[in-house]
C-alpha positions as CSV (number, residue, x, y, z in Angstrom):
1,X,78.5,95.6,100.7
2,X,77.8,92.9,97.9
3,X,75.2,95.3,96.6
4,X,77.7,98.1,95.7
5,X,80.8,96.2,94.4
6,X,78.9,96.1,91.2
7,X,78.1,99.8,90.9
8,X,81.4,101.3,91.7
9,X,83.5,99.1,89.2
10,X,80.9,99.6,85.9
11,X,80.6,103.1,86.7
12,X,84.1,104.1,86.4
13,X,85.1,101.8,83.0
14,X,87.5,100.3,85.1
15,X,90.5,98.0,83.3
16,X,90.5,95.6,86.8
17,X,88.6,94.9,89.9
18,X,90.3,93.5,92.7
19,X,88.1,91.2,94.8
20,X,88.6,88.8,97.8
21,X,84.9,87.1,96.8
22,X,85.7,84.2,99.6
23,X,86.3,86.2,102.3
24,X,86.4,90.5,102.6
25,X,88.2,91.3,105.5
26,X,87.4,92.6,108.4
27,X,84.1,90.9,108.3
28,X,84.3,87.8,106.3
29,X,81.4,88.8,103.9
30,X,81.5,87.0,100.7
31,X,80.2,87.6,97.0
32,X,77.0,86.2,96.2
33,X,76.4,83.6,93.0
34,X,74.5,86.6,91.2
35,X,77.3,88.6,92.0
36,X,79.9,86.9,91.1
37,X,78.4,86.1,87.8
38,X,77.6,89.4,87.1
39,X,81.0,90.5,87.9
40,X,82.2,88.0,85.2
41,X,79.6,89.5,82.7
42,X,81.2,92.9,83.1
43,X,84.3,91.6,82.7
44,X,83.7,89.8,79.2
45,X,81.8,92.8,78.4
46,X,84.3,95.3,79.3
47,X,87.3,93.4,78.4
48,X,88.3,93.8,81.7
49,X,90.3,91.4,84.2
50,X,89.3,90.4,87.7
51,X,91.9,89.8,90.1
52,X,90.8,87.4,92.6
53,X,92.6,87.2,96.1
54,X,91.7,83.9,97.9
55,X,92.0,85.6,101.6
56,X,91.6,83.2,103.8
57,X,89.5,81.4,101.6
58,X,90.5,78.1,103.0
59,X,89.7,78.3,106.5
60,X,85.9,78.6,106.9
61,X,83.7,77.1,109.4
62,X,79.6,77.3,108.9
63,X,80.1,75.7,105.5
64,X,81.9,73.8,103.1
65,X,84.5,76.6,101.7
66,X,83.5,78.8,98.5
67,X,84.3,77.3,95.0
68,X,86.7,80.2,93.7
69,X,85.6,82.8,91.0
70,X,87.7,81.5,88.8
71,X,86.1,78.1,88.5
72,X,83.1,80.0,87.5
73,X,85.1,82.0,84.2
74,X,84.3,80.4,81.4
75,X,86.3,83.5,79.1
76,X,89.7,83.5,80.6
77,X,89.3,86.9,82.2
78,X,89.8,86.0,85.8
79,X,93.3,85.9,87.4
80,X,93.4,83.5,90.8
81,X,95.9,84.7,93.2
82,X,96.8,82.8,97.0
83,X,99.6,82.6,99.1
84,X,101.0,80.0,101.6
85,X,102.2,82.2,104.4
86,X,98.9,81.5,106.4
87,X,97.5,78.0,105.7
88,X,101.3,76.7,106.1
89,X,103.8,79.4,108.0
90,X,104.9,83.1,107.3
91,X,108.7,81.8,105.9
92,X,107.7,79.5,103.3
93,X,107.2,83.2,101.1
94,X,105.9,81.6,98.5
95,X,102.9,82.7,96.9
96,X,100.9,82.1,93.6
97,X,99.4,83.4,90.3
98,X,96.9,81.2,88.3
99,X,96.1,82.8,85.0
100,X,93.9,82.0,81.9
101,X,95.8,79.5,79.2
102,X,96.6,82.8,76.9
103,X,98.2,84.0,79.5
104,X,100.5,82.1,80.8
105,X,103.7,82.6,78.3
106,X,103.2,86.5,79.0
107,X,103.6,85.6,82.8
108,X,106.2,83.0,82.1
109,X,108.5,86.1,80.1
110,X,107.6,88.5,83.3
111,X,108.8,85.8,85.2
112,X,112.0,84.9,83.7
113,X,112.9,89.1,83.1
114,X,112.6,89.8,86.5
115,X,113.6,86.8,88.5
116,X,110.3,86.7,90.2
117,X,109.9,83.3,91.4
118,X,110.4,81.7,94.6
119,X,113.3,79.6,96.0
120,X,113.1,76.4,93.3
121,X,113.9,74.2,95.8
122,X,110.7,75.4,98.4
123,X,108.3,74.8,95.3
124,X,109.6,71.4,94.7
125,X,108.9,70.4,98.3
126,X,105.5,72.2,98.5
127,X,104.5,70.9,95.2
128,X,105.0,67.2,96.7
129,X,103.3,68.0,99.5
130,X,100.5,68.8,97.4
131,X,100.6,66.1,95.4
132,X,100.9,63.4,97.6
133,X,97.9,64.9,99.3
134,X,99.4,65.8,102.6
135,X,98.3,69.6,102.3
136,X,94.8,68.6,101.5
137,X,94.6,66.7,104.8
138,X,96.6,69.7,106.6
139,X,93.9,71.9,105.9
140,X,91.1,69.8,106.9
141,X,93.0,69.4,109.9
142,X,93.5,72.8,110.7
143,X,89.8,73.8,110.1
144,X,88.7,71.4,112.2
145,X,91.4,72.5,115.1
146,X,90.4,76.4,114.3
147,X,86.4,75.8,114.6
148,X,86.9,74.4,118.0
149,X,89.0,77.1,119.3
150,X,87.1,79.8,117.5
151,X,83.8,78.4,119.6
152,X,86.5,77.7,122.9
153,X,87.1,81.6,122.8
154,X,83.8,82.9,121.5
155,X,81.7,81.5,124.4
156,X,84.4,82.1,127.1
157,X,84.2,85.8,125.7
158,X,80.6,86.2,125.8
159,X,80.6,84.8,129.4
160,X,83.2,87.0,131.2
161,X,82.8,90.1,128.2
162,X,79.0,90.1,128.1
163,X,77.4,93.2,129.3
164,X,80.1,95.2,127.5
165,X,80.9,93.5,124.3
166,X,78.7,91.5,121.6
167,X,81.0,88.6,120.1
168,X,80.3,87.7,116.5
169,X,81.8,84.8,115.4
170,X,82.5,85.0,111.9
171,X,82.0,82.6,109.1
172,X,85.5,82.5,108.2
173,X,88.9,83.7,109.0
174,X,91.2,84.0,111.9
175,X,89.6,86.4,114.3
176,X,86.6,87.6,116.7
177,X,84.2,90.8,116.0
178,X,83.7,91.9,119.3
179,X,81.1,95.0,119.2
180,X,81.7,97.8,121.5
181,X,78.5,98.3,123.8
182,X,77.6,101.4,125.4
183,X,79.5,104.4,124.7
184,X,83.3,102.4,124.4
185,X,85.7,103.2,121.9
186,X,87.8,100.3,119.9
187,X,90.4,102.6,119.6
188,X,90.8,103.7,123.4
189,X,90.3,100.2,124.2
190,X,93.2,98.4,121.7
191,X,95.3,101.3,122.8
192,X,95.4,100.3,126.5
193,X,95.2,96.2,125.5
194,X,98.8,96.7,123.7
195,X,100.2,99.0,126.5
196,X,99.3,95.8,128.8
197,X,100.9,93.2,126.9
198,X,97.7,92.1,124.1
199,X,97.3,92.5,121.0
200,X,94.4,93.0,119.2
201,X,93.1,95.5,116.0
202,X,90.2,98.4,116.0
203,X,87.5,97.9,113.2
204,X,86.7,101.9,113.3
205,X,90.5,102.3,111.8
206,X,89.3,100.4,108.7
207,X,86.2,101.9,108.1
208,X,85.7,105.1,105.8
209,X,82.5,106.5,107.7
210,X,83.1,109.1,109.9
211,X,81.0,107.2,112.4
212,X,82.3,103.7,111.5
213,X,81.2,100.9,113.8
214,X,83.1,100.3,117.1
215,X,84.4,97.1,117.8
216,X,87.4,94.9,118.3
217,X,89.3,91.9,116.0
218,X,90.6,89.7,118.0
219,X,92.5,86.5,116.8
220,X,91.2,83.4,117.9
221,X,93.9,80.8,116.8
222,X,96.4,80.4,119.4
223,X,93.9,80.6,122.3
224,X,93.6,76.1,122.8
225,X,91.7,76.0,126.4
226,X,88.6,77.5,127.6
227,X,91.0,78.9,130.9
228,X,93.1,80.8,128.8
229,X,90.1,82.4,126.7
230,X,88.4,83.1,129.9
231,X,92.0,84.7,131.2
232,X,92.1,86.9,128.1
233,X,88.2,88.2,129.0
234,X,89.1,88.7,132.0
235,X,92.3,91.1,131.3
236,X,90.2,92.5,128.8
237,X,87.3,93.4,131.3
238,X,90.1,95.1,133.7
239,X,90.2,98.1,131.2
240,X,87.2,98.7,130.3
């Protein structure tokens, strides 16, 4: 919860915090302003670093996405890190580290001592592609493409999946919540979904709880017609 991110990292004189403030998966709940800026406080107070993980920061869909914390550090303590492999494709393996301005000839040793960095060629290309302003418009494109078939799947889900499951659309990301009504199990559920050809994740396997919530994650992104949502509901329905 947003409330207790603050609590467990100042009570344990932490060195680090590791946040994903855009997007905290499984159920896309983001840092509020206060938040973030008291996370910063504790980190200029404690000396500490906050690594920031953009998860799926990009796609988001009731909003205009969240500035990063970063662009909120005003004392260098806040290190940005993203990766490529979901807003472009899995193979490109290239990922990134934005640090503060004192730190980037420590990074640029670490680099250079253990041969860190990606295929020179792959960052040349990507970095044109950035710069000429074709990955700007590639996002924007994709967001637009995901919202539809996020809403395509989410109402043909609700129709056909109704009286058992409560789909939750969420802000951001790549998948479905779909709540398990009744006495249902996720886990039971997912098991019998993969032994019949679909894929899918239990949200009581992430929790901590020892009565964490029941539900499923389903992705959302390849599904690009209302039949084949409506299909999947209706596989879906067949084993519950």
């Amino acid at each position: 919860k947003d409330a207790n991110i603050l609590v467990c990292v100042g009570g344990r004189a932490a060195r680090a915090a590791v946040v994903t403030p855009a997007h905290q998966s499984p159920l896309c709940v983001s840092l509020s302003l206060p938040r973030r800026l008291a996370l910063l406080d504790w980190a200029r107070q404690a000396g500490a670093w906050v690594i920031e993980d953009d998860y799926d920061g990009e796609y988001r869909y009731v909003s205009r996405p969240l500035p990063a914390l970063q662009s909120l550090d005003r004392d260098g303590r806040v290190l940005y890190s993203g990766t490529f492999s979901k807003v472009m494709f899995p193979a490109i393996r290239l990922a990134y580290l934005v640090v503060p301005p004192a730190l980037v000839e420590r990074f640029d040793a670490i680099t250079r001592t253990f041969s860190a960095s990606g295929p020179a060629l792959m960052q040349h290309i990507v970095a044109d592609f950035m710069n000429e302003g074709h990955f700007a418009r590639h996002i924007q494109r994709m967001r637009r493409l995901y919202a539809e078939r996020r809403q395509i799947a989410a109402d043909a889900l609700s129709s056909v999946l109704g009286a058992h499951l409560q789909v939750e659309p969420q802000p951001g990301g790549m998948h479905l919540v779909l709540r398990m009504k009744g006495h249902h199990t996720d886990r039971a559920l997912i098991r019998r979904m993969r032994e019949h050809g679909m894929s899918g994740l239990a949200l009581s396997e992430r929790g901590t709880l020892p009565h964490a919530v029941s539900a499923l994650l389903l992705g959302f992104t390849n599904i690009d017609t209302s039949a084949r949502a409506r299909e999947l509901a209706r596989r879906i329905l067949q084993l519950i």
